[in-house]
C-alpha positions as CSV (number, residue, x, y, z in Angstrom):
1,X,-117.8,-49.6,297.6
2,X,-119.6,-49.2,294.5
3,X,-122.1,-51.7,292.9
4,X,-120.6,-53.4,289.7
5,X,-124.0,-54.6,288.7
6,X,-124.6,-50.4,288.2
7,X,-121.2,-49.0,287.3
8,X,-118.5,-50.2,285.2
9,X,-115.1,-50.9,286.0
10,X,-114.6,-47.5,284.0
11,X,-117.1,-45.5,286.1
12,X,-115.7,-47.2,289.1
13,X,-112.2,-45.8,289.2
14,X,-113.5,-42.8,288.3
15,X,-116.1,-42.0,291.1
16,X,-113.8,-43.6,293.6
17,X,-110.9,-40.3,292.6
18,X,-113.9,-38.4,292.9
19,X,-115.2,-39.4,296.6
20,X,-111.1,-39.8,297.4
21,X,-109.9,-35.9,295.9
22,X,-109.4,-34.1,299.1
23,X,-111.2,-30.5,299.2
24,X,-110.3,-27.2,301.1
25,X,-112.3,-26.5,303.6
26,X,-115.9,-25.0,303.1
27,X,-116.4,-21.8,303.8
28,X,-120.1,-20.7,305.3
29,X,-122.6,-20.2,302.5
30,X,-119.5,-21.2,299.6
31,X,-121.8,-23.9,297.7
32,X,-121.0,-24.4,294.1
33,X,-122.4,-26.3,291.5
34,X,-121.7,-29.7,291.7
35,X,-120.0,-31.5,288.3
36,X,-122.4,-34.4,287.1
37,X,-119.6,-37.1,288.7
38,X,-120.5,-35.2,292.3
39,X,-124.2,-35.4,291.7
40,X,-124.0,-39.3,290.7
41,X,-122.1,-40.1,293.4
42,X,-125.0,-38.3,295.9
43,X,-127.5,-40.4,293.9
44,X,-125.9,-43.4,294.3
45,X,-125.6,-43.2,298.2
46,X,-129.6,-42.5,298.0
47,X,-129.8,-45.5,296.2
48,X,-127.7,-47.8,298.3
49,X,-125.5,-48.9,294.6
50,X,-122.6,-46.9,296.5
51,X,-121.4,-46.9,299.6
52,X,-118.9,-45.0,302.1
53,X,-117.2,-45.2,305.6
54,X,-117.3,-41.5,305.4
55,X,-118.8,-39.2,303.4
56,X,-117.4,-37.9,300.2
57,X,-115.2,-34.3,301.2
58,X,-116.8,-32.5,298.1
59,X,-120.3,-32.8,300.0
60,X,-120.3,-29.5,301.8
61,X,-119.1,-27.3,298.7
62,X,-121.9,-28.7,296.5
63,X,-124.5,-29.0,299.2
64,X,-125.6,-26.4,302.8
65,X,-125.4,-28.0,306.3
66,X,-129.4,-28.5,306.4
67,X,-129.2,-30.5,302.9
68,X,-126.2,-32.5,304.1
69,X,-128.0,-33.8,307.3
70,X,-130.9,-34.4,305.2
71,X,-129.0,-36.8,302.9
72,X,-127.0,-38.9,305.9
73,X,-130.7,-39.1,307.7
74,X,-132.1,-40.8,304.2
75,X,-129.0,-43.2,304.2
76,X,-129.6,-44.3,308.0
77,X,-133.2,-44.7,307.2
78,X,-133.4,-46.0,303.9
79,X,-130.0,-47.5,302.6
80,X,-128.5,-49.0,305.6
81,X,-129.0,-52.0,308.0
82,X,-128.5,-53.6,311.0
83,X,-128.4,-57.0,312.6
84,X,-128.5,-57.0,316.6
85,X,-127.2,-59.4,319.3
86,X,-129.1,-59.7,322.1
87,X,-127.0,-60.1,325.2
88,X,-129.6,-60.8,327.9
89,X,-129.9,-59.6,331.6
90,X,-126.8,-61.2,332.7
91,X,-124.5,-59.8,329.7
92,X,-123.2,-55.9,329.6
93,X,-120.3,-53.0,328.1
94,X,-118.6,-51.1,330.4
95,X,-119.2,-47.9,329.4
96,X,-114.9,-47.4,328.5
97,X,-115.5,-50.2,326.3
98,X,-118.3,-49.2,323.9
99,X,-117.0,-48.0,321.2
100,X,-116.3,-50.1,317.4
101,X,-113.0,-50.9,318.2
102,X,-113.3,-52.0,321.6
103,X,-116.3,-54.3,321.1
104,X,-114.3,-55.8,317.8
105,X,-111.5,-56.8,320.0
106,X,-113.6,-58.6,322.6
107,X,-115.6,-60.2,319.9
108,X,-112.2,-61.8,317.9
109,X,-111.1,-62.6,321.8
110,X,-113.8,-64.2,322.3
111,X,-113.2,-66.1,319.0
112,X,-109.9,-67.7,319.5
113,X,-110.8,-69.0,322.8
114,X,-114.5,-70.5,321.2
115,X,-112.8,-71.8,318.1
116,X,-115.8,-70.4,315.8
117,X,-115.0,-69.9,311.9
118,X,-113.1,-67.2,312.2
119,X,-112.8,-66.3,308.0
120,X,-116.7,-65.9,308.4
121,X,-116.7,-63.4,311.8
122,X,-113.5,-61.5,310.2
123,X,-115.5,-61.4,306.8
124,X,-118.6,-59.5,309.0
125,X,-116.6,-57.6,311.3
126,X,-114.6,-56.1,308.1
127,X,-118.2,-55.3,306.4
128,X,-119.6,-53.3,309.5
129,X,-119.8,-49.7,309.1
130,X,-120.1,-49.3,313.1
131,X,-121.4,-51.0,316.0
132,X,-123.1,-49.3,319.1
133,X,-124.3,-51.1,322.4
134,X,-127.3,-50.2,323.7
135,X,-127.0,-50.0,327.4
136,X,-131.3,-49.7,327.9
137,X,-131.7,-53.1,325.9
138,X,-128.2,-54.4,326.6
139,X,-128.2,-55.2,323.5
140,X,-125.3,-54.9,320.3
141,X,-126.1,-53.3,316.7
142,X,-123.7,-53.9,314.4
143,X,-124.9,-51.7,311.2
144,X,-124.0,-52.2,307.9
145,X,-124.0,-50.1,304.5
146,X,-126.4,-51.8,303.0
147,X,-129.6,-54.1,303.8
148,X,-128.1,-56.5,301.3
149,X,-124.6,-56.9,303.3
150,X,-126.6,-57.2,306.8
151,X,-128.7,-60.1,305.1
152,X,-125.3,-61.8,304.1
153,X,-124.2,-61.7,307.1
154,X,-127.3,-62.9,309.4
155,X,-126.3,-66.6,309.9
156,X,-122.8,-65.7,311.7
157,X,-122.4,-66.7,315.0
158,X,-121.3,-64.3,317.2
159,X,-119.2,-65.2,320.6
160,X,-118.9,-62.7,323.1
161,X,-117.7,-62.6,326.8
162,X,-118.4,-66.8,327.4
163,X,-121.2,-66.8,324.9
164,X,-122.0,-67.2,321.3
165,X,-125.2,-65.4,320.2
166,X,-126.9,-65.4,317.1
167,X,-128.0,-62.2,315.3
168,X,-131.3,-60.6,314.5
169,X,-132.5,-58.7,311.6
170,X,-133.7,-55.1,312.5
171,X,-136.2,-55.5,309.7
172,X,-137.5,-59.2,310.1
173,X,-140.2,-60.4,310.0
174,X,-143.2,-59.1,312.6
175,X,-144.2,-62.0,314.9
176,X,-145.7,-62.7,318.3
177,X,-149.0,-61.2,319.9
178,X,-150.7,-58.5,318.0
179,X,-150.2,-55.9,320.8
180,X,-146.5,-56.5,320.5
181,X,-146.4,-55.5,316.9
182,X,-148.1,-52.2,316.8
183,X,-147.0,-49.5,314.6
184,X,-146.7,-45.7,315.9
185,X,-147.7,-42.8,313.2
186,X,-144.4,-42.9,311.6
187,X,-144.6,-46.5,310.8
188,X,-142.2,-47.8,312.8
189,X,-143.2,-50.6,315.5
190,X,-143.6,-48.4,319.0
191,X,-140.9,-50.8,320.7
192,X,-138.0,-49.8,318.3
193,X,-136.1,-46.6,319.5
194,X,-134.7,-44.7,317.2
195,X,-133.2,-42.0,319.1
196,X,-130.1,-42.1,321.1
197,X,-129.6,-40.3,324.5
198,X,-127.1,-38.6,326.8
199,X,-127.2,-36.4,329.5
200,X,-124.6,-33.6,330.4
201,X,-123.9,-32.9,333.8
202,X,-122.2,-29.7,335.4
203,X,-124.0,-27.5,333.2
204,X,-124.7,-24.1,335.3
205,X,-126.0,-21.0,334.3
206,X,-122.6,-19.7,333.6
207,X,-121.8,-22.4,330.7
208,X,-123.5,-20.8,327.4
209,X,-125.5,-23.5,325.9
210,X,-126.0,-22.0,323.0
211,X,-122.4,-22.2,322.0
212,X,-122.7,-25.8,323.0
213,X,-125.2,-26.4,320.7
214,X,-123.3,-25.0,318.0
215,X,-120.4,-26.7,318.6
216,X,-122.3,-30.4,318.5
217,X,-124.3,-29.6,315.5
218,X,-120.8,-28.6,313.5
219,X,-119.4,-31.5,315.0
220,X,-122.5,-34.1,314.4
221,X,-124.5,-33.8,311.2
222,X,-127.6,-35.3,312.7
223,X,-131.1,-33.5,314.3
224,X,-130.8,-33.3,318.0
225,X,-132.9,-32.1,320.6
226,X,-131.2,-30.4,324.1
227,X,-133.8,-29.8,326.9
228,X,-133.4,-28.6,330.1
229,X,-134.2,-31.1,333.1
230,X,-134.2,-28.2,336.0
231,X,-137.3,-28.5,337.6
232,X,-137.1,-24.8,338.9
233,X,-137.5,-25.8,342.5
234,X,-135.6,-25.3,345.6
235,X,-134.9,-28.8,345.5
236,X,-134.0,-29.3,342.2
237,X,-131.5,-31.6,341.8
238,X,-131.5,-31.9,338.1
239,X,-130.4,-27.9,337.7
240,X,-127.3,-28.4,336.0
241,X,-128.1,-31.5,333.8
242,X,-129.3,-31.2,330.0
243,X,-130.6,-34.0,327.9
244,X,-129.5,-34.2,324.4
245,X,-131.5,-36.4,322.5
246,X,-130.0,-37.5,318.9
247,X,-132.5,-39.0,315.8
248,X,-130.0,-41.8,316.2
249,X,-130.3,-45.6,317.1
250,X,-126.3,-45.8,318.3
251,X,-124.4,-43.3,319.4
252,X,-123.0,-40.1,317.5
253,X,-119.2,-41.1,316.2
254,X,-118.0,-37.3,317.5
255,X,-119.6,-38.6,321.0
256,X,-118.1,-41.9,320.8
257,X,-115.9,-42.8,323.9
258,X,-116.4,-39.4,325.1
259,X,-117.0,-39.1,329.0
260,X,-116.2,-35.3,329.5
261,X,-115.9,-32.2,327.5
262,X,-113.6,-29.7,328.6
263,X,-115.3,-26.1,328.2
264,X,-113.7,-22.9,328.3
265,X,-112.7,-24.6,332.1
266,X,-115.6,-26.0,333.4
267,X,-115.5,-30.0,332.9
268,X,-118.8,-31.1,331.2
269,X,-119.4,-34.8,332.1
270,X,-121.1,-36.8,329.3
271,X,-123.4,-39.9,330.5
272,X,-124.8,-42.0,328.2
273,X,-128.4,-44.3,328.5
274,X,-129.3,-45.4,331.8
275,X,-125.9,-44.5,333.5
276,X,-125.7,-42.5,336.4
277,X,-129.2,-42.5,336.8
278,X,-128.2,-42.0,340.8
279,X,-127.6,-38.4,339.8
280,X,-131.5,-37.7,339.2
């Protein structure tokens, strides 16, 4: 989607052959110099006036793997947005059902049967770049590609499972008692995570976690943490669990649905937030 107000109808069709011409794969260290239609196209998805369900394929032949994270991170932070529906205690995803399409479908079922206006929930749903439950805050983000669609957007009423919810702005306004608005070093109020976390189980000493880390950071072009939860005791029972912590507020699309990973023939089970916490 480009912004008409910045490009013309000329520039438009243009850029969009651009961001559409497939590319052969990138070869390591094989950057080139990128043509001054590539480099407006990066400066427009800094700037929010364009916008894309995936990135553009010349990306990795005019920019390295480090630079290419750094310029999905600024879009997350800076250019997107997200409106969140608050399910309560009561309301919950199975964990087979979390990913965009699943939650779509139960959202538009939920629709017929509540007889909401359907043009405006089919309008939203069509605008969404993703949508992620959170299973700690039971909670579902539905993000958009820019602030300005998630503002258009936040007087839709959502139905879901029996109910129909309304949504919040991620940026709103602060309110309520000074202690729950405080603000950590990076500016961002201390209740809102911004990281998103699984653990993998069966991981033993004879799984090389090194290739496992390379394997998720080709696949997922976000930072990411992986620590070891062995507590080196006897009765450890956390020996063959690692957590993977992701500078995400939803869950990685690679990861998405995911419940094991089959590894060179060990079967690497994938749990996301607050399940399985029996295991511990």
């Amino acid at each position: 989607m480009f912004n008409p107000a910045k490009f013309s109808g000329v520039e438009i069709a243009r850029l969009r052959a651009v961001c559409a011409s497939p590319q052969a794969p990138a070869g390591q260290h094989q950057v080139r110099k990128g043509t001054d239609d590539e480099w407006k196209i990066v400066l427009g998805l800094i700037e929010g006036t364009i916008a894309c369900r995936n990135m553009p394929a010349f990306l990795p032949h005019i920019l390295r793997s480090e630079e290419c994270l750094r310029l999905v991170s600024t879009i997350q932070a800076q250019v997107e947005d997200e409106l969140i529906m608050q399910l309560g205690r009561s309301g919950g995803v199975r964990v087979t059902r979390q990913s965009t399409k699943a939650i779509t479908e139960r959202i538009l079922e939920s629709a017929e049967l509540a007889r909401v206006n359907l043009p405006a929930l089919h309008n939203m749903l069509g605008q969404t770049k993703t949508i992620s439950y959170d299973q700690v805050t039971k909670s579902i983000h539905f993000y958009f590609f820019t602030r300005e669609t998630a503002e258009k957007h936040k007087e839709v009423r959502v139905p879901f499972s029996g109910g129909v919810y309304r949504l919040l702005n991620a940026h709103r306004a602060a309110a309520g008692p000074i202690w729950d608005r405080q603000r950590g070093l990076n500016g961002q109020p201390q209740g809102r995570r911004v990281e998103y976390t699984i653990l993998l189980l069966n991981v033993t000493r004879f799984v090389d976690i090194g290739r496992i880390a390379a394997f998720l950071k080709e696949k997922i072009l976000t930072e990411f943490v992986m620590e070891d939860l062995d507590t080196h005791t006897p009765d450890s029972r956390t020996s063959t669990i690692w957590r993977v912590t992701f500078k995400l507020a939803g869950c990685p699309t690679f990861l998405d649905g995911i419940v094991r990973l089959l590894w060179f023939g060990t079967t690497i089970i994938v749990k996301p937030p607050n399940v399985g916490r029996r295991l511990l």
